[in-house]
N, C-alpha and C positions, 0 to 999 in steps of 0.2 A: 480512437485517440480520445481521451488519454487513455493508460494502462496502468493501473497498482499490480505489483506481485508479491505476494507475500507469502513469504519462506518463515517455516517456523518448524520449531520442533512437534516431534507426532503429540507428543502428551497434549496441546495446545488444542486437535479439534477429538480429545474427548473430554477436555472440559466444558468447550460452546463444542456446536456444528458448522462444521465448511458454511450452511447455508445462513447461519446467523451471522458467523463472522466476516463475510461478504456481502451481506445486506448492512449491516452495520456500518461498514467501511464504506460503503457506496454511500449509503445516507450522508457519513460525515463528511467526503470529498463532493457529496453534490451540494453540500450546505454554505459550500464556498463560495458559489456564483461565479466561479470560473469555468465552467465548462456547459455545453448542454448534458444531459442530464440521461439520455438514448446514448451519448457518446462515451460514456465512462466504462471502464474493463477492469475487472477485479476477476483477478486469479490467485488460490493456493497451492502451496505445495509442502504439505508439511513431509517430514524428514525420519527415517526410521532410524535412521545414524546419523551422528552428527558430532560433533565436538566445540563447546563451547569454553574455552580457557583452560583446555586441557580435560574438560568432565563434561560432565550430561547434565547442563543447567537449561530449564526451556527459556527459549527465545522466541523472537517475532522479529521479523526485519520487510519493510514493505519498500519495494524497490518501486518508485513512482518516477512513470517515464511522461513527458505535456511536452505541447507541442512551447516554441520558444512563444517570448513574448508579454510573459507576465512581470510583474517586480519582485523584485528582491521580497518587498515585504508580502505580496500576497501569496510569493512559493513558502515564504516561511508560517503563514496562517496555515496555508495547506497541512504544512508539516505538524505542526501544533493540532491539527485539528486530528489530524490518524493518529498520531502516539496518543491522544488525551482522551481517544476513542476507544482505543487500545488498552490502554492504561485502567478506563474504567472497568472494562471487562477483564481484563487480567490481572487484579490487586496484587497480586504474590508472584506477578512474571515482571521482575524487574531488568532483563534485557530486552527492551521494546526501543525498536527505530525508525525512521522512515531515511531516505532519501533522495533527491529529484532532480532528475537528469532531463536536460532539455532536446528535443528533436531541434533541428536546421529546417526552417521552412523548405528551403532552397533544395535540400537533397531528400524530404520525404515525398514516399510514393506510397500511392495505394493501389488497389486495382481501379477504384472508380475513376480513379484518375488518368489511366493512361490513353 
């Protein structure tokens, strides 16, 4: 915990690489001070098909799942901080998003937990 996933079009990791653009992301989501830092999950999955507004425009969409807890304004830093991350490396991908979804303390499990 936490988990970024981010979906994007294939053109997207032969412009960077999978391993730049997850090390990037990581840096910017650990620069938050919300999380430890061993706890953060970055996964891609770029897309060999896809459909963007009816055409083949590249995208980036980072599905960021944290456990509950934070404020309003520090999930919205968060969010600022992946798009703007994003943003810098992709000047000419102008559909770049994040958005974050909160776990229920109450009903997450893990293994170490049971």
């Amino acid at each position: 915990m936490p988990h970024f996933v981010v979906d994007c079009s294939q053109e997207i990791v032969r412009q960077r690489s999978e391993e730049e653009i997850l090390a990037r992301l990581h840096r910017a989501v650990n620069s938050t001070g919300l999380f430890e830092e061993p706890d953060i999950k970055v996964r891609i999955n770029p897309f060999p098909v896809y459909a963007v507004g009816g055409g083949k425009e590249d995208f980036i969409h980072v599905f960021s799942h944290i456990m509950q807890g934070r404020t309003v304004e520090q999930r919205a830093d968060l969010s600022k901080r992946i798009v703007s991350e994003l943003a810098d490396m992709f000047p000419t991908v102008h559909r770049i998003a994040t958005n974050i979804a909160e776990f229920e303390k109450a009903t997450y499990l893990n293994r170490d937990m049971l």
